[in-house]
N, C-alpha and C positions, 0 to 999 in steps of 0.2 A: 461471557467472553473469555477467552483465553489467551493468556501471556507466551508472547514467543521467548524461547528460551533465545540466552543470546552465546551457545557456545560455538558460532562457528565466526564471530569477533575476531579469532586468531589465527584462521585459514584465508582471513582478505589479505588483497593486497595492501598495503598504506597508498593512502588517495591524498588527491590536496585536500580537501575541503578540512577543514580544524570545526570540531563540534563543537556548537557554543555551550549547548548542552547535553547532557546525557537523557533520551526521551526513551520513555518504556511503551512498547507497543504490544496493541492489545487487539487478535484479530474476533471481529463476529463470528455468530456462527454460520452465515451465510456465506463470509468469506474463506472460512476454514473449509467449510464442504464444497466449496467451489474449487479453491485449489485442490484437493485430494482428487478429486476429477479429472486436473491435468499431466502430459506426459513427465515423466521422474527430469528431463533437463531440465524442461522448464520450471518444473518446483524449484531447483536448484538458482535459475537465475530469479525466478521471483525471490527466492530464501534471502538471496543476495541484494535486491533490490530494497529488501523490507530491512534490512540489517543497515544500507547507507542509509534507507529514511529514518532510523533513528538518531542519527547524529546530527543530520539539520533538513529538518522536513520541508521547513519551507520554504529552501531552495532548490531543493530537489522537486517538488510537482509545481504543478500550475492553481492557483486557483481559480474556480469554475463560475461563467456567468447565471445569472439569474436562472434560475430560482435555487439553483446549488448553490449558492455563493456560499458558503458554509462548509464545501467540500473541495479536497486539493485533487486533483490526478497527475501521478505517475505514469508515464510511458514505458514502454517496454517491446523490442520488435525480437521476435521468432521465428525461424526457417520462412521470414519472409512475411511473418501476420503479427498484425497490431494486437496488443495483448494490454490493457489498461489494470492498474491500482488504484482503486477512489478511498480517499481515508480523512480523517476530521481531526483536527488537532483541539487537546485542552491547556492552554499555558498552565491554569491553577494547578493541574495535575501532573506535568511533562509527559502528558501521555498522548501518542498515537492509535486513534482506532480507526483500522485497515475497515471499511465499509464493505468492498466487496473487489473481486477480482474475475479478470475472466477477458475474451476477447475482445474489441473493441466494436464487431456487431451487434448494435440493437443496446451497447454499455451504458449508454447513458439512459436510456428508455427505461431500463433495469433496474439504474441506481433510481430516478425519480419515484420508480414504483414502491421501491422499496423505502426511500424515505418516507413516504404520501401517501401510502397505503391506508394509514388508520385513521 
């Protein structure tokens, strides 16, 4: 996995939400090669979206019904399409791992396969 760096922290805006804590996020490789696959805005608002879910993840997504229940989703809408973040939180470790990324067709199909796979 690989660690996002967190230097674009000082090109946000200040939002309300107050972090409770400071969580390090850690994308797959499956999410990493998905993002690099989409258009440069939208990396940029994903870039943005994965940077507030470090400061309090688990009000920013949803957590997912059965048989996810273990995984949160993010939302995210672009030029009109549903664009989803699914990622799993470790309290022991204050870390974020960004699961996978990518449109909201067939996203959940995708994420199960991938957890389920083995």
């Amino acid at each position: 996995m690989s660690a996002l760096l967190s230097d674009g922290f000082s090109s946000l805006p200040p939002e309300s939400i107050q972090p409770e804590r400071e969580w390090t996020l850690y994308l797959t490789r499956t999410a990493d090669k998905a993002q690099k696959n989409l258009d440069k805005p939208l990396r940029i608002l994903i870039r943005d979206a994965l940077l507030r879910l470090c400061q309090c993840p688990e009000r920013l997504g949803e957590r997912l019904s059965q048989p996810l229940t273990t995984v949160f989703s993010h939302h995210i809408t672009y030029k009109g399409k549903e664009f989803r973040i699914a990622y799993q939180l470790s309290p022991e470790t204050d870390s974020v791992v960004v699961l996978l990324i990518g449109p909201h067709e067939n996203f959940y199909r995708k994420l199960k396969n991938l957890l389920y796979a083995s």
